[in-house]
C-alpha positions as CSV (number, residue, x, y, z in Angstrom):
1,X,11.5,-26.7,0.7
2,X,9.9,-28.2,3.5
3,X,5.8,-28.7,3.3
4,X,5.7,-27.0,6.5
5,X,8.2,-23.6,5.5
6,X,5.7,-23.7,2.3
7,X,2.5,-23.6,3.8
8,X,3.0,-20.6,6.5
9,X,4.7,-18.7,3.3
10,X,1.8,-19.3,1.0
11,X,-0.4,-18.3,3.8
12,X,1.9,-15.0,4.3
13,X,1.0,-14.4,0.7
14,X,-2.4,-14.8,1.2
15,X,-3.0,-12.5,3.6
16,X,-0.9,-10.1,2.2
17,X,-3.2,-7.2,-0.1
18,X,-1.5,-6.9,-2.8
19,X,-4.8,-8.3,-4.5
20,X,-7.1,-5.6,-2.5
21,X,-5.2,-2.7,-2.8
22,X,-3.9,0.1,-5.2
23,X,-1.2,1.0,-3.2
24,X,2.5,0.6,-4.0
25,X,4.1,-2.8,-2.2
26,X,5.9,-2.0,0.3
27,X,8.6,-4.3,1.5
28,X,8.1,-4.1,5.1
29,X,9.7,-6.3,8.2
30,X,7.3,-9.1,7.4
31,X,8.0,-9.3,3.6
32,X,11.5,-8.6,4.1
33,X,11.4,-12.5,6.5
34,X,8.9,-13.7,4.0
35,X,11.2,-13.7,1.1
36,X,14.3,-14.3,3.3
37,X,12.9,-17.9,3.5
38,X,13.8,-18.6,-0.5
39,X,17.4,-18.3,-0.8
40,X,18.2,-19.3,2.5
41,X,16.3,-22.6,2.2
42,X,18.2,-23.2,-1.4
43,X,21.7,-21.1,-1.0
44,X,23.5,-24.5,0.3
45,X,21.3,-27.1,-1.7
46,X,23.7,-28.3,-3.9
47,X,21.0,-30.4,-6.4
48,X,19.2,-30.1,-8.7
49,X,21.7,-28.0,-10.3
50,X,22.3,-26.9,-14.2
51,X,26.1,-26.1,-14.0
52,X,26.1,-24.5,-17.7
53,X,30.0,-25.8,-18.0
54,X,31.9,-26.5,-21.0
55,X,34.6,-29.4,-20.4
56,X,37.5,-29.4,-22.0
57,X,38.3,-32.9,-21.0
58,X,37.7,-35.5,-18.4
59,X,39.2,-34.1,-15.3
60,X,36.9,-31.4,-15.2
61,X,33.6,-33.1,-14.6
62,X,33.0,-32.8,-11.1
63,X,29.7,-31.6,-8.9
64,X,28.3,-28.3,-8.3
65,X,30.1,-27.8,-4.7
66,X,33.6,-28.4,-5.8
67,X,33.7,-26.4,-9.2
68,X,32.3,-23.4,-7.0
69,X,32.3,-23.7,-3.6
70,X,30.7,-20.4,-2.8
71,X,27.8,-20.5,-4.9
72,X,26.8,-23.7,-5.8
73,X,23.2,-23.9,-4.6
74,X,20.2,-22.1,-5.8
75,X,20.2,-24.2,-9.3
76,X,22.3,-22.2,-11.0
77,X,25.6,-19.9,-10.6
78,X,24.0,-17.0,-11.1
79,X,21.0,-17.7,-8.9
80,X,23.8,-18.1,-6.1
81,X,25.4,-15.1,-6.6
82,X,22.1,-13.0,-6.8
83,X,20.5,-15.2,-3.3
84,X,23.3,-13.9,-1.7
85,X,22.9,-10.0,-2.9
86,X,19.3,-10.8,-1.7
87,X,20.1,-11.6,2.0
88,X,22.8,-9.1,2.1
89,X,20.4,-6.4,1.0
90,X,17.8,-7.4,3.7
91,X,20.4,-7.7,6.5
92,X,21.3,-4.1,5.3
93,X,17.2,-2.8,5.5
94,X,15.9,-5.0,8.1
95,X,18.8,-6.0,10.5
96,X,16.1,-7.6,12.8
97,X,15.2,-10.4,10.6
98,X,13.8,-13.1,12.2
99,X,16.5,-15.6,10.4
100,X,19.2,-13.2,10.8
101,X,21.5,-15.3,12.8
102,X,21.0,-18.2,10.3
103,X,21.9,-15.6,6.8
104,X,25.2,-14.3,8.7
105,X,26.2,-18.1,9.5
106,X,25.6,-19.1,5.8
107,X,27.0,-16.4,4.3
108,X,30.0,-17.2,6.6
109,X,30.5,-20.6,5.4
110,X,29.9,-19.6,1.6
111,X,31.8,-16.6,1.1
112,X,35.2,-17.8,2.4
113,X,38.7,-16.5,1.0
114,X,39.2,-20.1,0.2
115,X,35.8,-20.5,-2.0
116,X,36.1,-17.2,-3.5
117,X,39.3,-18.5,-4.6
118,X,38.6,-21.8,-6.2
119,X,35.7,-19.4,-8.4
120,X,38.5,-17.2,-9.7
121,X,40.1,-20.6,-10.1
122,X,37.5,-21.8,-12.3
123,X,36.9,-18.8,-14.6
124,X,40.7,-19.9,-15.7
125,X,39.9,-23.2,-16.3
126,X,40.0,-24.0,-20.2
127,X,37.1,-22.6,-22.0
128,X,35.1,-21.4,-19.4
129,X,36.6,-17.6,-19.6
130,X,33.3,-16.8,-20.7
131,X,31.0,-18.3,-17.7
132,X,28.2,-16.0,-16.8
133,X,28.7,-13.6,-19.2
134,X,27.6,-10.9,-18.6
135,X,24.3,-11.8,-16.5
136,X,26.2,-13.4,-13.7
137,X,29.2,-11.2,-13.6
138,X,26.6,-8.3,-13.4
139,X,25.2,-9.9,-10.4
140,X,28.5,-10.6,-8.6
141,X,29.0,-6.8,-9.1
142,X,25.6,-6.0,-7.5
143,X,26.9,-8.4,-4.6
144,X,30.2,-6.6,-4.3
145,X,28.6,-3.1,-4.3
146,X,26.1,-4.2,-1.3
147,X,28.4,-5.4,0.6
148,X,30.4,-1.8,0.0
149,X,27.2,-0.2,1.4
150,X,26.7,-2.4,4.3
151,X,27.9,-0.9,7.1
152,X,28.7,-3.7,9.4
153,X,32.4,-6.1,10.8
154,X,30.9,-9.0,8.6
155,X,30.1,-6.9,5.3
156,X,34.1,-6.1,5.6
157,X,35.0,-9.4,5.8
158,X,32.9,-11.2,3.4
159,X,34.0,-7.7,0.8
160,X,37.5,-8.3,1.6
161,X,36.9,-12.0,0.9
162,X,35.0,-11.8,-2.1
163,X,37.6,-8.9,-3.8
164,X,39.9,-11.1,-6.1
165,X,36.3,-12.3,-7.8
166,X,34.9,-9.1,-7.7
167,X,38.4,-7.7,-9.5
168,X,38.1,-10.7,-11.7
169,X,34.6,-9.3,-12.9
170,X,35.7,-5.7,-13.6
171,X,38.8,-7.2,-15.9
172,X,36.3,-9.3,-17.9
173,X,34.0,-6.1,-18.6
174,X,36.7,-3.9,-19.4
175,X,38.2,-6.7,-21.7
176,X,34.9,-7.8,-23.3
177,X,33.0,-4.1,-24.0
178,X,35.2,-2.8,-26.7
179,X,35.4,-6.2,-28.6
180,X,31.2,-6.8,-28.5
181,X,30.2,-4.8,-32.1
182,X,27.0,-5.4,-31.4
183,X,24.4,-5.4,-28.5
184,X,22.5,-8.0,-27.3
185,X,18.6,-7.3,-27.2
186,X,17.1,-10.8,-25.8
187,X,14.7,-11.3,-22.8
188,X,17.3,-13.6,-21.1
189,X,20.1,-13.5,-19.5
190,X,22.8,-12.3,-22.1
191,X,21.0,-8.9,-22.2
192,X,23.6,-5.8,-23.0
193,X,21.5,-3.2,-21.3
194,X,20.5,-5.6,-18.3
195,X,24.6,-6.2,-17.7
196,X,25.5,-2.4,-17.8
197,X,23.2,-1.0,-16.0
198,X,24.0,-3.1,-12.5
199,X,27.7,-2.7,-13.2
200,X,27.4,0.8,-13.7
201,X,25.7,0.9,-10.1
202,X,28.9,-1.0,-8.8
203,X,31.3,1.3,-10.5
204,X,29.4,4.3,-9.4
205,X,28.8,3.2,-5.9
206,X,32.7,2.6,-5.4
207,X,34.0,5.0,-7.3
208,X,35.6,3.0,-10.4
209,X,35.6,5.6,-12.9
210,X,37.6,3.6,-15.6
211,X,34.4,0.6,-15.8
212,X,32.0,3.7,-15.2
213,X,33.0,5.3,-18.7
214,X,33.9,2.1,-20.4
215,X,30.0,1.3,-19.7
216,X,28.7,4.8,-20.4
217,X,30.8,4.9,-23.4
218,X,29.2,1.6,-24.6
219,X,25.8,2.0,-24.0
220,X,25.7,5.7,-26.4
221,X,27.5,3.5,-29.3
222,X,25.1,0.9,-28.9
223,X,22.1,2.7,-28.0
224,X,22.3,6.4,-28.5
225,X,20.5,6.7,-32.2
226,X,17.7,4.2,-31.3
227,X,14.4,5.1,-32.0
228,X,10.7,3.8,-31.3
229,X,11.5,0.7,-29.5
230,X,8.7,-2.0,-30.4
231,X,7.7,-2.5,-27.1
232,X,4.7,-3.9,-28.2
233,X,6.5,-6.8,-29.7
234,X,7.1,-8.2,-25.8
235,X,7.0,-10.4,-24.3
236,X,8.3,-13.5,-25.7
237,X,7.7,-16.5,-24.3
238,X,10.6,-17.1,-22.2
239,X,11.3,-13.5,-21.3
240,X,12.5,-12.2,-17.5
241,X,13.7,-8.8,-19.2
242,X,12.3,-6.2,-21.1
243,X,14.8,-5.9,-23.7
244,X,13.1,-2.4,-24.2
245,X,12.8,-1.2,-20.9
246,X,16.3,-2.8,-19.6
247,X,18.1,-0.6,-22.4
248,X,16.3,2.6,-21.1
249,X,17.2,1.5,-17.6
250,X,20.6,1.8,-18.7
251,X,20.8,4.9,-20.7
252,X,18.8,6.7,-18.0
253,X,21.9,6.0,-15.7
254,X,24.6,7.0,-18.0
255,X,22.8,10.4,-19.7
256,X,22.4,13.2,-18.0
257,X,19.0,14.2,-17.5
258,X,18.3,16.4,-20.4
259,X,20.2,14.2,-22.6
260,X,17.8,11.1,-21.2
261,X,14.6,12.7,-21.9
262,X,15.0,13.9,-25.4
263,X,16.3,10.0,-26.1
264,X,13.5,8.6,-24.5
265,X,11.1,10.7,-26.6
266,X,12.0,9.1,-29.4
267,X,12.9,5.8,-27.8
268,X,9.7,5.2,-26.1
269,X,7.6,8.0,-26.6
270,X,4.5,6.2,-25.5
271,X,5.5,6.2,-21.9
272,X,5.1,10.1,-21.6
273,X,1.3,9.5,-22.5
274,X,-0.8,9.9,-19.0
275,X,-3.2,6.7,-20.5
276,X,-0.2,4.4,-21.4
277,X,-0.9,0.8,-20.3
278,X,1.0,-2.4,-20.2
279,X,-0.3,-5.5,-18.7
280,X,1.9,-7.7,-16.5
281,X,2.6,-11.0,-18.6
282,X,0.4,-13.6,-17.4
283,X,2.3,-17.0,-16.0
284,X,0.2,-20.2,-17.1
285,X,2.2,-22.9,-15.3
286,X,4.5,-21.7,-12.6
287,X,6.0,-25.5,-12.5
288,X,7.8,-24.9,-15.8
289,X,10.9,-23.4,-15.3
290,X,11.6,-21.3,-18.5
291,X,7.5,-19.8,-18.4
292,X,7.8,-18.9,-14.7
293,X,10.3,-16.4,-16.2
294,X,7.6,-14.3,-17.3
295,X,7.1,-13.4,-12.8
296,X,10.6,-12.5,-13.3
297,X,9.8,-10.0,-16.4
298,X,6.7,-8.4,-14.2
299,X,9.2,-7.2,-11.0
300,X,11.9,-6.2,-13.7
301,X,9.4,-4.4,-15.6
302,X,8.8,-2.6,-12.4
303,X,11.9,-1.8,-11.0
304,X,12.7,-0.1,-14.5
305,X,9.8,2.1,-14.2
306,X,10.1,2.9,-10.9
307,X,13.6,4.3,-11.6
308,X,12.6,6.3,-14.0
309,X,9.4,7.8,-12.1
310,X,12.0,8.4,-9.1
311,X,14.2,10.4,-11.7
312,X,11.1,12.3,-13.8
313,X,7.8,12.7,-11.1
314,X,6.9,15.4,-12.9
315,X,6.6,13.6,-16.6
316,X,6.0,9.9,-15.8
317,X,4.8,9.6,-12.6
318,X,1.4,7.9,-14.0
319,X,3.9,4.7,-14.6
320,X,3.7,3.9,-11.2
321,X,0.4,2.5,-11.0
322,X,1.9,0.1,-13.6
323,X,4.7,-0.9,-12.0
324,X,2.5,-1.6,-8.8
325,X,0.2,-3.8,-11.1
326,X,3.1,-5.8,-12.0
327,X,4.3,-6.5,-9.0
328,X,1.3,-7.1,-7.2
329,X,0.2,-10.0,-9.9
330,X,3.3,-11.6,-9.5
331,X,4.3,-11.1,-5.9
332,X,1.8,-13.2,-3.6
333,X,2.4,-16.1,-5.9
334,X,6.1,-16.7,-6.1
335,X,6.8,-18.8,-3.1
336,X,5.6,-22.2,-3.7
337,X,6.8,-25.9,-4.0
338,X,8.1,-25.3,-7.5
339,X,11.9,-24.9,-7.0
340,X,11.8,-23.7,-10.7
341,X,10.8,-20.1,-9.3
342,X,11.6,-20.2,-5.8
343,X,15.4,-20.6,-6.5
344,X,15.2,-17.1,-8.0
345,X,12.8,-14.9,-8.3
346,X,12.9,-13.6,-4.9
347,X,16.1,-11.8,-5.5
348,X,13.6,-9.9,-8.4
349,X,10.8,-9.2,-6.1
350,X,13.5,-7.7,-3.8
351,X,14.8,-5.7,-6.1
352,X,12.0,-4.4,-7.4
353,X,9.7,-3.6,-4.1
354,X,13.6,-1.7,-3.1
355,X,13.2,0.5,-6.0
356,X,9.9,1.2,-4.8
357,X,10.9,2.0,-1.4
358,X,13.0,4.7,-3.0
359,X,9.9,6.3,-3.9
360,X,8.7,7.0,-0.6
């Protein structure tokens, strides 16, 4: 990122006051270009890259652009996948982005048929059936589904482009869900709840009732007799998920709303208390890529309560004032120099301050 892209952004942040204020964020026009900035500047940088492949032999070392030609920038795979939902989902908010021109063109040149291709070529390369799973296919769900809801000639296109990946996803979930035993309960990316709950939004949003039940089905064998949650065992070090508050996220979406509430008194029973407090985890060197994660856990803690005070105002709406806390300590400090963060966490922030919105 250029010196010059970084310093008007940092000053953005700085007069932003997310530091002087109470108030929820808001993610206004000006935020909306602010954030833009990150994955656009990264979503066709090819290196640094971490390509998380296992080679079966020789032939299939190769760089980051030809083993995925639609998303090889943004570090990582998944970071791809989830830059693009990112612009997409501003596009869909804020269609007078000052960089609009500049996202449709990339996302143009990305999101071929031909690239999306050669990525459903790839997850059929030897021993790499199991790339992304399930954090990145989650993601590529979230993309498909915004693209569903953006009502616009290049949304079509770049939906009917990205379909034989997006199909490719909804196999591997419907394969993989009955044979996992157990769930996953980590802070990182192979997260159970994390994976079902954005998939679920996909196969609610377009109507796919056979991965809606498989995941709803799932999540009650997994999660349905747990009790008192140990929230106050988080975070770990390297966290960007509450593996807590990413399984209520879930269940909240797949119970019904009774149902929900008598789970979560004995999930997290704490929550209901009108003096609950959780502080937002506290980043000590935003240079290091795996403890700059911990910005990522504050706007994931948020968008999980914000969900749930949208669903219950009545019972939890004191958790707002939380989930405002955690944003606002992470938000004004994510766009930097350190491509560690910046190749990511703006699709969090977005996420989070769009769950907010729903508050309004």
């Amino acid at each position: 990122m250029s010196r010059i892209l970084v310093a008007s952004l940092l000053l953005g942040a700085a007069m932003l006051p997310f530091t002087a204020t109470a108030a929820t964020p808001k993610l206004t026009l000006e935020e909306a270009n602010r954030l833009a900035a990150m994955p656009l500047h990264c979503l066709q940088v090819e290196y640094p890259n971490k390509l998380n492949q296992v080679l079966a032999d020789a032939q299939y070392l190769k760089g980051p652009k030809i083993l995925h030609p639609a998303f090889y920038g943004c570090f990582d795979w998944h970071s791809s996948v989830h830059g693009h939902w990112m612009l997409v989902n501003l596009l869909r908010h804020f269609p007078d982005l000052t960089d609009q021109q500049a996202i449709r063109q990339a996302l143009q040149q990305t999101m071929t048929e031909e690239n999306i291709q050669a990525e459903v070529a790839y997850f059929h390369m030897p021993q790499n059936g199991t790339y992304e799973r399930t954090y990145g296919w989650a993601w590529l769900l979230k993309l498909a589904e915004e693209l569903h809801l953006w009502d616009d000639p290049l949304a079509r296109q770049l939906e009917q482009n990205l379909q034989p990946l997006t199909s490719l996803m909804v196999s591997k979930y419907l394969e993989f869900l009955p044979k996992l035993i157990y769930p996953i309960r980590t802070g990182e990316h192979p997260n159970t709840g994390f994976g079902l709950s954005l998939a679920y939004d996909y196969a609610s949003t377009t109507g796919h009732q056979p991965l809606k039940d498989m995941i709803a089905q799932r999540a009650k064998d997994w999660f349905a007799n747990d009790k008192a949650c140990p929230l106050g065992w988080e975070p770990n070090g390297f966290d960007f998920l509450s593996p807590c508050l990413q399984e209520l996220d879930a269940m909240r979406k797949v119970l019904d709303k009774k149902a929900f509430e008598t789970w979560l008194e004995d999930f997290l029973p704490q929550l209901a208390e009108k003096d609950f407090s959780l502080d937002p985890a506290r980043v000590s060197d935003r240079s290091d890529g795996k403890l700059v994660h911990l910005d990522g856990l504050n706007f994931s803690r948020a968008w999980v309560l914000y969900g749930l005070v949208g669903d219950f105002p009545e019972k939890y709406a004191h958790l707002q004032a939380i989930a405002d806390e955690h944003v606002r300590y992470s938000l004004p400090s994510i766009v930097d120099d350190n491509y560690e963060g910046t190749h990511w966490l703006g699709s969090f922030a977005v996420y989070a301050l769009q769950q907010a919105r729903q508050l309004d």
